[in-house]
N, C-alpha and C positions, 0 to 999 in steps of 0.2 A: 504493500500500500504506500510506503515512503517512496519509494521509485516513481510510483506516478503520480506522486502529492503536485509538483510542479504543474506538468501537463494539466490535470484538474483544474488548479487552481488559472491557470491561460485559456482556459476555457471557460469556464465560470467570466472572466474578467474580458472577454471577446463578446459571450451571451448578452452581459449585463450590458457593455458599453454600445450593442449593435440597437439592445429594446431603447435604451434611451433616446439614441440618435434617430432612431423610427420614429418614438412619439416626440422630439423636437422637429423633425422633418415633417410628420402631420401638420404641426400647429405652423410650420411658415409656409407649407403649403396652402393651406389655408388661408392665410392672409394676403399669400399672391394669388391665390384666385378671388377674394372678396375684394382684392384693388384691384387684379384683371378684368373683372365684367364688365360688359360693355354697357356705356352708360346710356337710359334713356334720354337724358337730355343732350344738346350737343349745340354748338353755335352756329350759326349761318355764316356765310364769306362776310367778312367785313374789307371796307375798301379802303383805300390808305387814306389816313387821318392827314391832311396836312393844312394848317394853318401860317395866320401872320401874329406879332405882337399885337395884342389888343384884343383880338379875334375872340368871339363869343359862338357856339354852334350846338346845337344839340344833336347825336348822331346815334343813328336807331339802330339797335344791339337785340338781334332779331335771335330768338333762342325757338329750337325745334323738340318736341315732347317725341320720339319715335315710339316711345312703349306703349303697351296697353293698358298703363295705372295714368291717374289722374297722379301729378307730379302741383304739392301744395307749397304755401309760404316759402317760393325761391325770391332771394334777396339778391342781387347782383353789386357785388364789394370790389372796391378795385384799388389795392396796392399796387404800391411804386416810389420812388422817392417823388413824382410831381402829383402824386393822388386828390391831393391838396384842390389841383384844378378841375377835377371832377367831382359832378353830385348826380345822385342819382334818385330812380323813384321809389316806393314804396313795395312793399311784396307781393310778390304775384299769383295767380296758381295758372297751372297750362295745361290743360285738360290734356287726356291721350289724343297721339297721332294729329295736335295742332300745333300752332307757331303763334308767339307772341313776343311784341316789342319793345323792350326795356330801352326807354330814352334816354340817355346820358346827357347830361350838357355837361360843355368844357368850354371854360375858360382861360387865355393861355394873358397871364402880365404881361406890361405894358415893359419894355427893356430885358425882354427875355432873349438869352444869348442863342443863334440860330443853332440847332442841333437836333437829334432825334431822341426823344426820350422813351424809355418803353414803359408799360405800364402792365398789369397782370389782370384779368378781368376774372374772378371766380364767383360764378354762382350757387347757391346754395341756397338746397330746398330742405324739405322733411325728411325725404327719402333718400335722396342723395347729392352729388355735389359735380360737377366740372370747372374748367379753368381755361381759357385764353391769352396766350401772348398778344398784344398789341403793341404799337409806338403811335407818337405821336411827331411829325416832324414840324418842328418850329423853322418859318421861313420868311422872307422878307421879298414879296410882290410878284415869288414863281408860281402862281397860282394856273397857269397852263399846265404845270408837269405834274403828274401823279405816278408815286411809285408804286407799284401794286406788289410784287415779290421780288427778292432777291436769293437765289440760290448761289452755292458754292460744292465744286465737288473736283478734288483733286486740282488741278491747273487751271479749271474750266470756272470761268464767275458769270450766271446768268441774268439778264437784269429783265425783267419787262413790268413794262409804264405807259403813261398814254398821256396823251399830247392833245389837249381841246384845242383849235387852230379859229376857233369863230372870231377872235378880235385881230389875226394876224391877216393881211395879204398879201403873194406873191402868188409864184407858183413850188415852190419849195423854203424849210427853213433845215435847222438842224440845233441839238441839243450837243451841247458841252460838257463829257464827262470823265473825272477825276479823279484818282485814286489816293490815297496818303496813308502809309503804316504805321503802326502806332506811335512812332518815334515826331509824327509831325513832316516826314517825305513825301513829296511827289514822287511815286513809281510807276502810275500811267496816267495818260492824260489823249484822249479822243473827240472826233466829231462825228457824232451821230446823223448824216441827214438823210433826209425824206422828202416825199415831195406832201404839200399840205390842199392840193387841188384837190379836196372832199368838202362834204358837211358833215362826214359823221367824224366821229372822235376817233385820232389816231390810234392804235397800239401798234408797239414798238416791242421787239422781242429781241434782246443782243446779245451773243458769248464777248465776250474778251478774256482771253487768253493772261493770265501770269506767270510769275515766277515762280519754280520751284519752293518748297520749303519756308513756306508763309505762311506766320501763325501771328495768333491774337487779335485785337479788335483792328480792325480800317476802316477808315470813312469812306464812303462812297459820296461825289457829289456832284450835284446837277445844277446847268445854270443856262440861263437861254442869252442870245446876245441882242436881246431888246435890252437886258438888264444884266451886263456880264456882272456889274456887285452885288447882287444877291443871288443866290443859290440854294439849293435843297441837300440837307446834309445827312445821309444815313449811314448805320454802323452794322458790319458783319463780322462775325468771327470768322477767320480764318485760320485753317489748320487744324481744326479738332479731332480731339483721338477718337479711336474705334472705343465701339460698346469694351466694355470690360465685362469681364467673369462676374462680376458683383450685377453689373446692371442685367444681365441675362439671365442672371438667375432669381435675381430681385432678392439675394441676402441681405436681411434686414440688420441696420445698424446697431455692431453688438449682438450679433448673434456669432460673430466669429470666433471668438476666443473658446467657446463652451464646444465646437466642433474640433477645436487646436486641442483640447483636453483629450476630446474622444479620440483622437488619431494617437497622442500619446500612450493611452491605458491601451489600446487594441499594441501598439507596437511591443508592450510592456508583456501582453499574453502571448504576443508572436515567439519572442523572444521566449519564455518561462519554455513555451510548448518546443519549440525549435531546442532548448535545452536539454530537456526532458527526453528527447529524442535520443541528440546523442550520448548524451550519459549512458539511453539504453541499447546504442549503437558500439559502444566502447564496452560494455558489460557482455556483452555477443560475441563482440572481438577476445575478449581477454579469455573466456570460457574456451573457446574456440583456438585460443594459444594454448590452453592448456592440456587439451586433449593430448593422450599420445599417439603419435602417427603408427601409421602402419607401413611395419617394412615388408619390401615384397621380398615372396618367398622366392629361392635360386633352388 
């Protein structure tokens, strides 16, 4: 029985540490799947916020109910460092499978330095809750240019916007746009033109091509040359890492060190058992040294 006291005991301590790590594996699975489902509520496209100093607007924050429960007392709160400039309306309910308009107004001060600001729009109900990135781009009289998305993927930065042309004449104009890395550099600088012989409202779809190895926040900016001093200022990250192991698995914060345990005490049984082994690998041997041989007969 002391011969296999170890082994036992690497086993016992393998059982114990695999039940535990099962029922901590339930409960985070759990929790990724109650923050995986997919939410009833959801936003509509919102179009690019852009305003001047001064500028007063209310801008309709259309939210869509897709489930089949009546979705009650949603409040629509919106964090950010200029939150400040927004107020909103009172709560709502949105019955199943409708849409309903939460009006924001925003107010942007009077000497507000031109830039884009982002703001977070989360709404919350009874039931449950979503969230919106938005910005706001503070500008000074480019009220033709609206940016609608900016993507970034590897070398490739895609921009599309659109260009109201009603108070311009010619037969063509073109937009001015600028690059600058976080340090405050010019590292591209382009003219966008087009021709403006429509009535309906431009969009504009563009790559432009960078440089390797570009990370952190860049402005991006837009300027027309009715008013080459003022311009339209927005910010991308560029460079961002890949999903990590954490985000893909949605390990929740602090739950890591209690799995750094369990890997420990299983290595601890590996070992006792792996021990226990050869001890009775060596005890085989040694019998087996002791044997006496057989000589062959002549």
């Amino acid at each position: 029985m002391k011969k296999n006291t170890l082994k036992i005991l690497g086993i016992i301590l393998i059982v114990l540490v695999l039940t535990g790590f099962l029922l901590i594996g339930i409960n985070i699975l759990g929790y990724v799947i109650s923050n995986e489902k997919i939410s009833s509520i959801e936003f509509s496209k919102i179009e690019d916020i852009t305003l001047s100093n001064g500028n007063e607007k209310i801008i309709p924050i259309n939210i869509k109910n897709i489930g089949g429960e009546d979705i009650t007392n949603c409040l629509l709160l919106i964090t950010g460092e200029k939150s400040d400039w927004t107020k909103n309306e009172e709560t709502k309910d949105i019955l199943a499978q409708t849409d309903i308009n939460f009006n924001l107004k925003i107010t942007i001060p009077e000497e507000t330095e031109i830039d884009d600001y982002p703001l977070t729009l989360q709404l919350t109900c009874d039931q449950e809750s979503n969230f919106k990135e938005i910005s706001i781009a503070v500008t000074k009289g480019v009220n033709a240019i609206k940016v609608r998305e900016i993507k970034s993927e590897k070398r490739n930065l895609n921009i599309l916007y659109t260009f109201d042309n009603n108070k311009f004449i010619g037969e063509s104009t073109y937009v001015e746009i600028w690059i600058l890395n976080p340090e405050g550099f010019e590292i591209k600088r382009l003219q966008d033109r087009f021709s403006i012989k429509t009535d309906n409202l431009i969009l504009r779809n563009i790559d432009i091509e960078l440089e390797e190895n570009l990370k952190g926040v860049y402005g991006i900016f837009f300027s027309h040359p009715s008013d080459l001093e003022n311009y339209i200022k927005k910010s991308v990250i560029l460079g961002k890492s890949g999903t990590s192991g954490n985000a893909i698995f949605k390990i929740v914060k602090g739950k890591g060190f209690p799995y750094a345990i369990f890997l420990l005490i299983i290595a601890i049984g590996i070992f006792f058992i792996f021990k226990s082994h050869r001890r009775a690998v060596q005890n085989v041997n040694q019998q087996i040294s002791k044997t006496p041989k057989l000589r062959r007969l002549k």
